[in-house]
C-alpha beads as a LAMMPS data file, in Angstrom:
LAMMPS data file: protein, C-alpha beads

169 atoms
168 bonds

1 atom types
1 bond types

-500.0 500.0 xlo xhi
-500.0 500.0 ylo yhi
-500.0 500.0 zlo zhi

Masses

1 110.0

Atoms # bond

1 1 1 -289.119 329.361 -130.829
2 1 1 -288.758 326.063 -132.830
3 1 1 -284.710 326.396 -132.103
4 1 1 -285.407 326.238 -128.376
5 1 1 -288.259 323.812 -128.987
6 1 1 -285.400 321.529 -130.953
7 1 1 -282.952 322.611 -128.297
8 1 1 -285.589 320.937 -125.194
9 1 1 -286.073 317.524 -127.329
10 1 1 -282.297 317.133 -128.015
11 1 1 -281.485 317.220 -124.277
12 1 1 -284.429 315.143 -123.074
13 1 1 -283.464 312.735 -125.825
14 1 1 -279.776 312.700 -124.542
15 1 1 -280.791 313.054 -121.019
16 1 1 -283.237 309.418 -121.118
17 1 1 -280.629 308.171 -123.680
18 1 1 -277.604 308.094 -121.070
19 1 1 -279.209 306.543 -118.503
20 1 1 -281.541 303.844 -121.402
21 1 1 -278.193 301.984 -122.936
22 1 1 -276.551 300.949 -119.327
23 1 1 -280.062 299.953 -117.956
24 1 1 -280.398 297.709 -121.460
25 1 1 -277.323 296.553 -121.567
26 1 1 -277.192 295.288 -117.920
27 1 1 -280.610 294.303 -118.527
28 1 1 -281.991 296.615 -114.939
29 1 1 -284.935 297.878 -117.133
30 1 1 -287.164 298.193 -114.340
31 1 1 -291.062 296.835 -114.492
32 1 1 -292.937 299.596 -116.755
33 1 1 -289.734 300.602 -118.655
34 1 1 -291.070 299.101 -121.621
35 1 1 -292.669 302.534 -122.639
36 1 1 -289.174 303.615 -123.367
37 1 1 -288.955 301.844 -126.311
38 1 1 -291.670 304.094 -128.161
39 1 1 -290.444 307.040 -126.328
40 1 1 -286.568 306.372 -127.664
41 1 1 -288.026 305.799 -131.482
42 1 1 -290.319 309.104 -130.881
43 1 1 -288.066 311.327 -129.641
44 1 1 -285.596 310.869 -132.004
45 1 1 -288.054 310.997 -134.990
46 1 1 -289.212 314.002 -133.861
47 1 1 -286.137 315.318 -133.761
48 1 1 -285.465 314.679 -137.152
49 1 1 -289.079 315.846 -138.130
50 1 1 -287.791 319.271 -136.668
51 1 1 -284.440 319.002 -138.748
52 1 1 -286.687 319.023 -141.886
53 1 1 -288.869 321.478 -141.163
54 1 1 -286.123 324.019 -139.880
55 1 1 -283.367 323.067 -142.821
56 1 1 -286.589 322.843 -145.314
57 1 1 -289.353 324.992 -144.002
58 1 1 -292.593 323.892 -145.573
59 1 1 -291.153 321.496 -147.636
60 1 1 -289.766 319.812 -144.741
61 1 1 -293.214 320.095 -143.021
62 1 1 -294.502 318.310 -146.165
63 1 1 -292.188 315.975 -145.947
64 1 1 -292.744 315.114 -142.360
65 1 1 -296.114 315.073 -143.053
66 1 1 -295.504 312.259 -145.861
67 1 1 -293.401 309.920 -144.314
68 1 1 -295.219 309.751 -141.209
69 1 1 -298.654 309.292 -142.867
70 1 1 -297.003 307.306 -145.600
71 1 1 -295.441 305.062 -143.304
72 1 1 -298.420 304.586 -140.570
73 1 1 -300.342 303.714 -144.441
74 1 1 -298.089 301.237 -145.660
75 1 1 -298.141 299.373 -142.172
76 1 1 -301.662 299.453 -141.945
77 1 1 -301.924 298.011 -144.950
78 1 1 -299.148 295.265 -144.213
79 1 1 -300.615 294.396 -140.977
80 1 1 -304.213 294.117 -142.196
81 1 1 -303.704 292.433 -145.412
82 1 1 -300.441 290.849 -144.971
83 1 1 -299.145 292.973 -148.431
84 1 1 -296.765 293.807 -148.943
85 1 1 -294.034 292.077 -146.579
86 1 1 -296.595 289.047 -145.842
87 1 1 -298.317 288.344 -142.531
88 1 1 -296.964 289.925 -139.300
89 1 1 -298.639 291.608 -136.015
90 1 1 -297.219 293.760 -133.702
91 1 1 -297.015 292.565 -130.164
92 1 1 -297.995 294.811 -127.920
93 1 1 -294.124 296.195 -126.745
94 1 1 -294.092 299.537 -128.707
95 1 1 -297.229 301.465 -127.212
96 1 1 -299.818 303.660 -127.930
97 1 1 -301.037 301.872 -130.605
98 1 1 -302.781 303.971 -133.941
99 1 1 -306.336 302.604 -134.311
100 1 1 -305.052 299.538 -132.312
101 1 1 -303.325 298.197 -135.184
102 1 1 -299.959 300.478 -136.069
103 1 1 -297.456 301.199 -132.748
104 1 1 -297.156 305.428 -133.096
105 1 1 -293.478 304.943 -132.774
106 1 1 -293.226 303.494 -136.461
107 1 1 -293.773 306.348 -138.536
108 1 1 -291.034 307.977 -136.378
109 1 1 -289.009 304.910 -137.141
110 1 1 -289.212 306.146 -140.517
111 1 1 -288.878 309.278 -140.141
112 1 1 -285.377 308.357 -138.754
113 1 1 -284.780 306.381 -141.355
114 1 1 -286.114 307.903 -144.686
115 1 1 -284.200 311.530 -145.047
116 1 1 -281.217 309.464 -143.699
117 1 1 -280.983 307.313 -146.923
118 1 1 -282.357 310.150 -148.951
119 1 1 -279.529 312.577 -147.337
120 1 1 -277.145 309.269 -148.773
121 1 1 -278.102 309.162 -151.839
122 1 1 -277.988 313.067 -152.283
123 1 1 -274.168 312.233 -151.203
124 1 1 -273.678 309.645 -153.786
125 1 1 -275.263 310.835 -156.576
126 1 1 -275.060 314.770 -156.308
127 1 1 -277.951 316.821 -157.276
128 1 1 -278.472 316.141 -160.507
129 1 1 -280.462 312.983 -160.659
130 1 1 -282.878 313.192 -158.485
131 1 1 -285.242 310.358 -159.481
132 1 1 -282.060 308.181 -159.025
133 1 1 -281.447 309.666 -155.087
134 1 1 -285.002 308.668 -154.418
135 1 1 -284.395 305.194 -155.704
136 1 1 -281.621 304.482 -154.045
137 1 1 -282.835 305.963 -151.472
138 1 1 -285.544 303.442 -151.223
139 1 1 -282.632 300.569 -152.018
140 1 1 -280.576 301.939 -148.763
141 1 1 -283.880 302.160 -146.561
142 1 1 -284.917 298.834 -147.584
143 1 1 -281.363 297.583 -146.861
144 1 1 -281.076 299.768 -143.582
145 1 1 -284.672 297.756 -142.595
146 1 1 -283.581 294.304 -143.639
147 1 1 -280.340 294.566 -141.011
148 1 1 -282.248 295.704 -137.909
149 1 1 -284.760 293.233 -138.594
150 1 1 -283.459 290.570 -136.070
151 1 1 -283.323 292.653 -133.697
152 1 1 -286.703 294.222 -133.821
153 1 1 -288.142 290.688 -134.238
154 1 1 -285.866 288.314 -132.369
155 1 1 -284.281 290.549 -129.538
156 1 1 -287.081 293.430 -129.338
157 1 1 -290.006 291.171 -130.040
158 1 1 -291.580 294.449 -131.506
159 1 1 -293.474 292.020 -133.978
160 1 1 -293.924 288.373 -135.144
161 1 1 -293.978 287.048 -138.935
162 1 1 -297.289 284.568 -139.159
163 1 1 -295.869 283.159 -141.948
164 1 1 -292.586 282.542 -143.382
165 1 1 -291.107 284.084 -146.589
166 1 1 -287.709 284.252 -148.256
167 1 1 -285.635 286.467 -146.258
168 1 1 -287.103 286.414 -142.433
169 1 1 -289.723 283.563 -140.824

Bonds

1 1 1 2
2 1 2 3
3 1 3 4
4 1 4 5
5 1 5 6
6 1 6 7
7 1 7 8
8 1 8 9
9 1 9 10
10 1 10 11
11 1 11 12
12 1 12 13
13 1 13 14
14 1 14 15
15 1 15 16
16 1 16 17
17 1 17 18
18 1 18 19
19 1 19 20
20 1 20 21
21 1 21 22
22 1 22 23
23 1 23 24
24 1 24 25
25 1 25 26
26 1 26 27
27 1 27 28
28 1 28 29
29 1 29 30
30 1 30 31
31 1 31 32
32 1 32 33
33 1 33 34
34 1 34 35
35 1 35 36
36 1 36 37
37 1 37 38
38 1 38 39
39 1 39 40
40 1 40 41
41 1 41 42
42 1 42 43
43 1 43 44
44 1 44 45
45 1 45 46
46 1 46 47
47 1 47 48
48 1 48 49
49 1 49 50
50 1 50 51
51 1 51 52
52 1 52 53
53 1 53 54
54 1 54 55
55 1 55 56
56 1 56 57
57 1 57 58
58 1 58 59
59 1 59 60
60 1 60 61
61 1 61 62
62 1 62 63
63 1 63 64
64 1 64 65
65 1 65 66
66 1 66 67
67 1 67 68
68 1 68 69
69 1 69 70
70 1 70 71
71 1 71 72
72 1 72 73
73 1 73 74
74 1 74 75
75 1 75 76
76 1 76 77
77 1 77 78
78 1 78 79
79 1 79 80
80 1 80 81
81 1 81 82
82 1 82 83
83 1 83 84
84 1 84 85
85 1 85 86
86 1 86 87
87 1 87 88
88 1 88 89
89 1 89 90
90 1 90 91
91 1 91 92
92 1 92 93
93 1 93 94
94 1 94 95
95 1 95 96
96 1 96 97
97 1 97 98
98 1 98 99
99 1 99 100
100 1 100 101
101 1 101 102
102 1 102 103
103 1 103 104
104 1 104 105
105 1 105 106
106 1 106 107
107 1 107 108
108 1 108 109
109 1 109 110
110 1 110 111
111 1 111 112
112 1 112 113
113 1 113 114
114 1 114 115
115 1 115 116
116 1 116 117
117 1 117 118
118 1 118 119
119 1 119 120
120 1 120 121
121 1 121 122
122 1 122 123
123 1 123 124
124 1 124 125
125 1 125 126
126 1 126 127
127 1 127 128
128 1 128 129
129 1 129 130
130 1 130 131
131 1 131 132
132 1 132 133
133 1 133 134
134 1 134 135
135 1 135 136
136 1 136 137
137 1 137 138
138 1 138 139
139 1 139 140
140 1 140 141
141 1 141 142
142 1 142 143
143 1 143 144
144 1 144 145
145 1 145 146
146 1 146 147
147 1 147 148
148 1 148 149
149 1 149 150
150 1 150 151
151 1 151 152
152 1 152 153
153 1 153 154
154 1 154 155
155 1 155 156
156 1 156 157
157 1 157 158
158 1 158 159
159 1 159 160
160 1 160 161
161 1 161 162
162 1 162 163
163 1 163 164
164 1 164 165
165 1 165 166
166 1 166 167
167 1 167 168
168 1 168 169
């Protein structure tokens, strides 16, 4: 059941994606097509949410469970305190918003990105140190976030800094 499930998502992800990149890139995104930006960070994260859990089985239901509600935490946090990135608010493009505060589609932002660099690191470093995959891990997702940060901001507009700070503002 969860192959077929996984089966479904891939082609409706490849499916919206053919048609998504030639309607951005000649810029014919019809009125309403905004949604598709939360649908084409969903999708995907869900699809690697199901990679976990079928390569992982509960512990890569755990792990879905962490970096999603992880992630949605830290934002919350950043976005209602201004720690730990500084001040920032989202504007409104990436929709349904958690609580009105968090677009849904960033935890599955992370959960794109997060086993990526962890699946790295496991590359880099073998299997033997695994405090060290986890930290640079963390290094390559932090790096991974730093070089798609114009375009989220600047391109995107998925967000605006309030304030500026020493990489971005």
């Amino acid at each position: 059941m969860r192959q077929r499930a996984g089966r479904i998502l891939w082609a409706i992800y490849l499916f919206l994606w053919a048609w998504s990149v030639p309607l951005l890139a000649l810029d014919l995104v019809p009125a309403g097509g905004e949604l598709m930006s939360s649908v084409m960070l969903i999708l995907p994260g869900s699809l690697c949410g199901w990679w976990l859990i079928e390569r992982f089985e509960s512990a890569g239901a755990a792990a879905v469970a962490v970096i999603l509600v992880g992630s949605w935490a830290t934002e919350h946090i950043g976005v209602t305190t201004g720690w730990p990135f500084g001040a920032y608010r989202y504007n409104g493009v990436l929709q349904p918003e958690i609580g009105g505060v968090v677009p849904l589609a960033i935890p599955f932002a992370w959960l794109l990105v997060v086993p990526g660099a962890l699946e790295i690191a496991r590359l880099v470093l073998g299997h033997v140190r695994p405090l060290a995959q986890i930290a640079l891990a963390g290094v390559l997702a932090m790096l991974f976030d730093m070089v798609i940060e114009p375009a989220a901001v600047y391109v995107n507009g998925y967000w605006t800094w309030l304030e500026s700070g020493p990489i971005f503002g």
